[in-house]
C-alpha positions as CSV (number, residue, x, y, z in Angstrom):
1,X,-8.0,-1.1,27.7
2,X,-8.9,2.3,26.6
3,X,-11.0,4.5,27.9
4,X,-13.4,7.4,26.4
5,X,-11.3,10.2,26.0
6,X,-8.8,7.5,24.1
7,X,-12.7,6.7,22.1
8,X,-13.1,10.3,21.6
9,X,-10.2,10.3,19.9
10,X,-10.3,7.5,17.6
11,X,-13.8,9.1,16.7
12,X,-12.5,12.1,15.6
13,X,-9.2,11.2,13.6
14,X,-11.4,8.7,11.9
15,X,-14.1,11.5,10.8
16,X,-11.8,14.1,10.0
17,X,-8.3,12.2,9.4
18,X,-6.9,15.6,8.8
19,X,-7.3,17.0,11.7
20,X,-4.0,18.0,13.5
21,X,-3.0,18.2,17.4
22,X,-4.0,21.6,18.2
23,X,-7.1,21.5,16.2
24,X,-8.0,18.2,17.8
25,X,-7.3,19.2,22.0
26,X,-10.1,22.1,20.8
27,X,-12.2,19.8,19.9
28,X,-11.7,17.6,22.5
29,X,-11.3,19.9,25.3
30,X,-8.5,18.9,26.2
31,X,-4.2,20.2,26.2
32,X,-2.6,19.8,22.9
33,X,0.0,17.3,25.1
34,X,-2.5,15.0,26.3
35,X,-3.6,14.1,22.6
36,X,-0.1,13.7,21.5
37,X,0.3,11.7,24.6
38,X,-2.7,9.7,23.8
39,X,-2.1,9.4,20.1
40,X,1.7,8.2,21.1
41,X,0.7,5.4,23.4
42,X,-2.5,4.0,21.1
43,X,0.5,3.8,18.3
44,X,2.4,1.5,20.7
45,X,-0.4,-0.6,22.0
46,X,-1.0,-1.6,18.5
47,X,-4.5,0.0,19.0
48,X,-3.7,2.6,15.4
49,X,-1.8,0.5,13.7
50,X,-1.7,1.9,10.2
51,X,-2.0,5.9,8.4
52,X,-2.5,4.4,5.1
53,X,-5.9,5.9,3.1
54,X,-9.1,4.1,3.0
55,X,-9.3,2.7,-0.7
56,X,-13.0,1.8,-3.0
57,X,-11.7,-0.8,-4.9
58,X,-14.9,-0.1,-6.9
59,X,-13.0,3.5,-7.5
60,X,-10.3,1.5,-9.3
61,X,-13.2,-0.3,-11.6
62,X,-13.5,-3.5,-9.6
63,X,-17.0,-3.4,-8.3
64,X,-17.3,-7.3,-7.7
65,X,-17.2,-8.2,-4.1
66,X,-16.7,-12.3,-3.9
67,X,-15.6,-14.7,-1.0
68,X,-13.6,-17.8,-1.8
69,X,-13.4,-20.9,0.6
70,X,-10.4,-23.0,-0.4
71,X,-9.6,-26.8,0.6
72,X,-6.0,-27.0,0.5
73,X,-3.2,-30.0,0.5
74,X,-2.6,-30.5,4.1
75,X,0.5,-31.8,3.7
76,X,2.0,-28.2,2.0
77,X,0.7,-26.5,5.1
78,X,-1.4,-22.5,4.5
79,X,2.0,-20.9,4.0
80,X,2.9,-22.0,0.9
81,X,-0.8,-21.4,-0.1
82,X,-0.7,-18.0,1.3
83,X,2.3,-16.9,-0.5
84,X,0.6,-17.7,-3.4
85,X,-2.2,-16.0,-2.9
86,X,-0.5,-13.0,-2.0
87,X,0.5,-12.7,-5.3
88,X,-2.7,-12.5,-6.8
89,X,-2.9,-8.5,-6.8
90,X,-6.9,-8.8,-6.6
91,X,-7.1,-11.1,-3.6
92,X,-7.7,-8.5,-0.2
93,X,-7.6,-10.5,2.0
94,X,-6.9,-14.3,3.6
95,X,-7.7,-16.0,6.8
96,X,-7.6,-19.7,8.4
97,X,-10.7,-21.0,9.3
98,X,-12.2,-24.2,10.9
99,X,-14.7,-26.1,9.0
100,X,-14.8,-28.0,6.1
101,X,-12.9,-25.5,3.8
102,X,-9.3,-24.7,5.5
103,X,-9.2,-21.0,3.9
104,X,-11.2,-17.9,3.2
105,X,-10.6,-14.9,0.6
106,X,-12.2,-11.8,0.9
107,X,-11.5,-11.1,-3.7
108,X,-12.4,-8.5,-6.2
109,X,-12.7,-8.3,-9.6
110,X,-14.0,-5.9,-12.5
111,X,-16.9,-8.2,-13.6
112,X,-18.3,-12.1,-12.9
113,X,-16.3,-12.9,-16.5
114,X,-13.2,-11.1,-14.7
115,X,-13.6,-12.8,-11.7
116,X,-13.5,-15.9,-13.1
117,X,-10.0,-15.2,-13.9
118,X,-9.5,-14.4,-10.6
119,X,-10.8,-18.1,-9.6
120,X,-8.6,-19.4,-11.9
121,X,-5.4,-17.8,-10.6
122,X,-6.6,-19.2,-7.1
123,X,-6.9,-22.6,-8.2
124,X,-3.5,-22.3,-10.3
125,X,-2.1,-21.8,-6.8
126,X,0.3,-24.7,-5.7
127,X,-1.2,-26.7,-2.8
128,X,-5.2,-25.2,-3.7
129,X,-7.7,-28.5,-4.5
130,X,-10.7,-27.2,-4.6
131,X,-12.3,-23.0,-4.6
132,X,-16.2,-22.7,-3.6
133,X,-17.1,-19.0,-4.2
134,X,-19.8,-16.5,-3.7
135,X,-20.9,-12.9,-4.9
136,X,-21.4,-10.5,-2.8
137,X,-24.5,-8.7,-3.8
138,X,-24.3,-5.2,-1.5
139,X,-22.9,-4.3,1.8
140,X,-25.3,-2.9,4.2
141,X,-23.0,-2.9,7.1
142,X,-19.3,-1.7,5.7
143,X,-16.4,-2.8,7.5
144,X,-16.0,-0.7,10.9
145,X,-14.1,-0.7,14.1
146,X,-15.7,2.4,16.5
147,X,-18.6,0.2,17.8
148,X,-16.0,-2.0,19.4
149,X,-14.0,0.7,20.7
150,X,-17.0,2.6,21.8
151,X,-17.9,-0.6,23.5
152,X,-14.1,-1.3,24.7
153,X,-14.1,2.1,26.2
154,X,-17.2,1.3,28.5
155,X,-16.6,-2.1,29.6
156,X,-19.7,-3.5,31.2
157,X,-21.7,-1.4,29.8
158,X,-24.5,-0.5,26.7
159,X,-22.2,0.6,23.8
160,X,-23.6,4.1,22.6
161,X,-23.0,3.8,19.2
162,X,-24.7,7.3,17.9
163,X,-25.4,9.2,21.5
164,X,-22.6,11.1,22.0
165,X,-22.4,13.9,20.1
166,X,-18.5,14.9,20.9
167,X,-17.7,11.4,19.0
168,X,-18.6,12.1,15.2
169,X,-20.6,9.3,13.4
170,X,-22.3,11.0,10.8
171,X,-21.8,9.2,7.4
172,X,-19.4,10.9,4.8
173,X,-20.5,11.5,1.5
174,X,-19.6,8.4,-1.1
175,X,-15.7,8.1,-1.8
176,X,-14.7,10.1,1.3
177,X,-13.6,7.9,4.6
178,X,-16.3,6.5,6.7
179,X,-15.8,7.4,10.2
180,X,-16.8,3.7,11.2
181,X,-13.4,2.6,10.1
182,X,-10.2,2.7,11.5
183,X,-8.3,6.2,11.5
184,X,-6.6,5.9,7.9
185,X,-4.3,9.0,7.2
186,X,-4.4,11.2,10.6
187,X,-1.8,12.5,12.4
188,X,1.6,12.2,12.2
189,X,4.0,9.8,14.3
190,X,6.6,12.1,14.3
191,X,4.3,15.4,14.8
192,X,5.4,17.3,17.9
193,X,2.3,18.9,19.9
194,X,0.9,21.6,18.5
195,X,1.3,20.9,14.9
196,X,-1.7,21.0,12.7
197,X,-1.3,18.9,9.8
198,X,-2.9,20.7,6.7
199,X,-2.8,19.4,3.2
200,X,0.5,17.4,3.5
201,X,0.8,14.2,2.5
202,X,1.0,11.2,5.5
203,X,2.1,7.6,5.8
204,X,4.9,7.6,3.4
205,X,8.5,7.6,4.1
């Protein structure tokens, strides 16, 4: 579990990922230790997982949203499927999933001609029989994760998504981070407390 102060947190790497240890206990109001301390142990939970940036692949000229369902050869198994799959640069993502169809892709593409190439590599995958897809006109509700750990944080109780104002949840203008995601590049691992990360760059070796 987590609690608001590890919320707080979260809130604030994700709205200003630059922020650095110092600069964040002021914010917080709390010792630069204790958010080193914090940041240290949500990196071993698993709860930050990642440092990488927050990518539009629109940015990168594919502005086509699609989801493909996939029935599949049971008798390969999804591995085989998925290693295919993974080699298809413009597919984002892939899950299991009950129901008629055995697989869903989250895919991109520049245009509907380009995504039908797209299609096409999918069903050129070994072990693929059949691809049912649709477009995804808009997304009103963006991918996010600080609702649930707002929620997470107050177990029990009513989430409050927008009331508290020391948890930032202001929109960002377009092609900077949205603080309903993750944290993306943030502090450090290695950063001792009472380092203030400026303008370096994060998350590479």
């Amino acid at each position: 579990m987590i609690d608001e102060l590890d919320a707080r947190l979260i809130g604030l790497l994700a709205a200003e990922p630059r922020v650095g240890v110092l600069e964040g206990s002021r914010r917080l109001g709390v010792a630069r230790g204790t958010v080193q301390a914090r940041l240290d142990r949500l990196q071993a939970r698993g709860v930050i997982t990642g440092y990488g940036p927050d990518v539009d692949p629109a940015a990168l000229g594919h502005g086509v949203t699609a989801f493909v369902t996939l029935e599949i050869r049971q008798a390969g198994g999804h591995d085989q499927v998925a290693e295919g799959l993974a080699s298809i640069a413009e597919v984002l993502e892939v899950h299991t999933i009950t129901g008629a169809s055995d697989m869903l892709c989250r895919v991109v593409a520049r245009t509907n001609a380009d995504l039908q190439r797209v299609i096409d590599a999918i069903v050129d995958v070994a072990g693929v029989l059949r691809a049912s897809t649709v477009i995804a006109l808009d997304t009103p509700v963006h991918y996010r994760v600080l609702p649930l750990v707002r929620a997470a944080a107050h177990p029990g109780g009513i989430s409050r998504l927008h009331s508290d104002s020391r948890m930032p949840c202001t929109p960002r203008a377009k092609g900077v981070s949205r603080p309903d995601h993750a944290p993306s590049m943030s502090l450090a691992a290695s950063a001792a407390p009472g380092d203030v990360l400026g303008d370096t760059e994060h998350g590479g070796a």
